[in-house]
C-alpha positions, 0 to 999 in steps of 0.5 A: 473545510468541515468542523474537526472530526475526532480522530477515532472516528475518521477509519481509513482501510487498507488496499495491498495491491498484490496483483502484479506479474512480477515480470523483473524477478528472475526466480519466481514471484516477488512477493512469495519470496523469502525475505528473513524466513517470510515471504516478502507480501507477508512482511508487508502485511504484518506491518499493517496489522501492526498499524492503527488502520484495522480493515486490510483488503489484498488485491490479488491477480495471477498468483491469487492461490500462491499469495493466498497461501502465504497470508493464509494465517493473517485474517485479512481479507483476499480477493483475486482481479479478474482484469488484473493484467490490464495494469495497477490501475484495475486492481486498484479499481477493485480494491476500492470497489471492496472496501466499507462504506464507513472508510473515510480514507483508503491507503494504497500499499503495494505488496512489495514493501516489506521495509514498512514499519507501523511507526511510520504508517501510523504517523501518515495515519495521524496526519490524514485524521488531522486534516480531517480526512480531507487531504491526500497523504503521501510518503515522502523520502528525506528529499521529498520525493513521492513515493507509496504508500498513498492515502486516499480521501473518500471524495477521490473513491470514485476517480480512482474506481475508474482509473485505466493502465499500468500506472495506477494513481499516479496521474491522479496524484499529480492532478491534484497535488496541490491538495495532498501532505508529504509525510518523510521517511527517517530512513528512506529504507522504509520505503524501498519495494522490491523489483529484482533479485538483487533489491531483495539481496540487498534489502535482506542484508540490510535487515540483517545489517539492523535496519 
């Protein structure tokens, strides 16, 4: 393992894979839903901004103008797959093809994780600057079960440029496992996506609930 590196100097960007067909919502896209008053996508945003990581890059697919226009007041950066609808897998490719030399990391956000706070995205933060930037990072539920966001060491940027499908990094995760840090959720909450209808209702009364 390479001597430490202070931690400010270790810069980890961000992917927001928002490229999805969102084919299990029944009334729209997902991530232009409201959720509280905001689309779903921008909940998620807005936690980012909040975090310590500073280079935000949306990957958009069919719903480009849509989302666009949700986030249009968030200067982060927007850029639309082309080959979106071969699977995650290419608009994760595309991200990572975007983002600065200078990122020594690169977190993986789907769009739809409004629950995400900054608190806890800092703190998976602080363990990739800790292992020096070396390590995957991954969040975890109170159980340990994996779950997004993931961070990813440079020396993965590659792979993950020629990743294929619909399951995104998943496979390369596992591969290699042995070289990758849980970080646990206080409250699994923060992790939960939204896939139908009904997980936006029910993510909805629980932030009306005090969540």
């Amino acid at each position: 393992m390479s001597n430490p590196v202070p931690n400010d100097s270790i810069h980890i960007a961000v992917i927001i894979l928002a490229a999805g067909a969102s084919t299990r919502f029944a009334n729209g896209h997902k991530l232009t839903a409201l959720l509280d008053g905001l689309p779903v996508i921008k909940h998620t945003v807005r936690a980012v901004q909040s975090s310590s990581m500073s280079e935000i890059l949306v990957v958009t697919g069919a719903e480009h103008a849509a989302i666009s226009e949700c986030l249009r007041d968030t200067r982060v950066a927007v850029s639309q797959c082309a080959d979106a609808a071969r699977g995650m897998a290419a608009s994760l490719a595309h991200g990572i093809r975007q983002i600065s030399a200078s990122a020594a990391g690169a977190a993986v956000i789907p769009g739809d994780m409004p629950a995400l706070t900054a608190p806890f995205l800092n703190q998976m933060c602080e363990v990739f600057r800790a292992a020096n930037g070396e390590r995957i990072v991954y969040a975890a539920t109170r159980n340990g079960a994996q779950r997004n966001p993931v961070i990813w060491p440079r020396r993965y940027f590659g792979m993950l440029a020629d990743l294929q499908g619909a399951g995104g990094a998943k496979g390369l995760l596992t591969a290699e496992f042995e070289h990758a840090i849980a970080v646990q959720a206080t409250d699994d909450r923060d992790l939960d996506d939204i896939d139908t209808v009904d997980d936006l209702t029910k993510l909805s009364s629980l932030m009306r609930g005090g969540h």
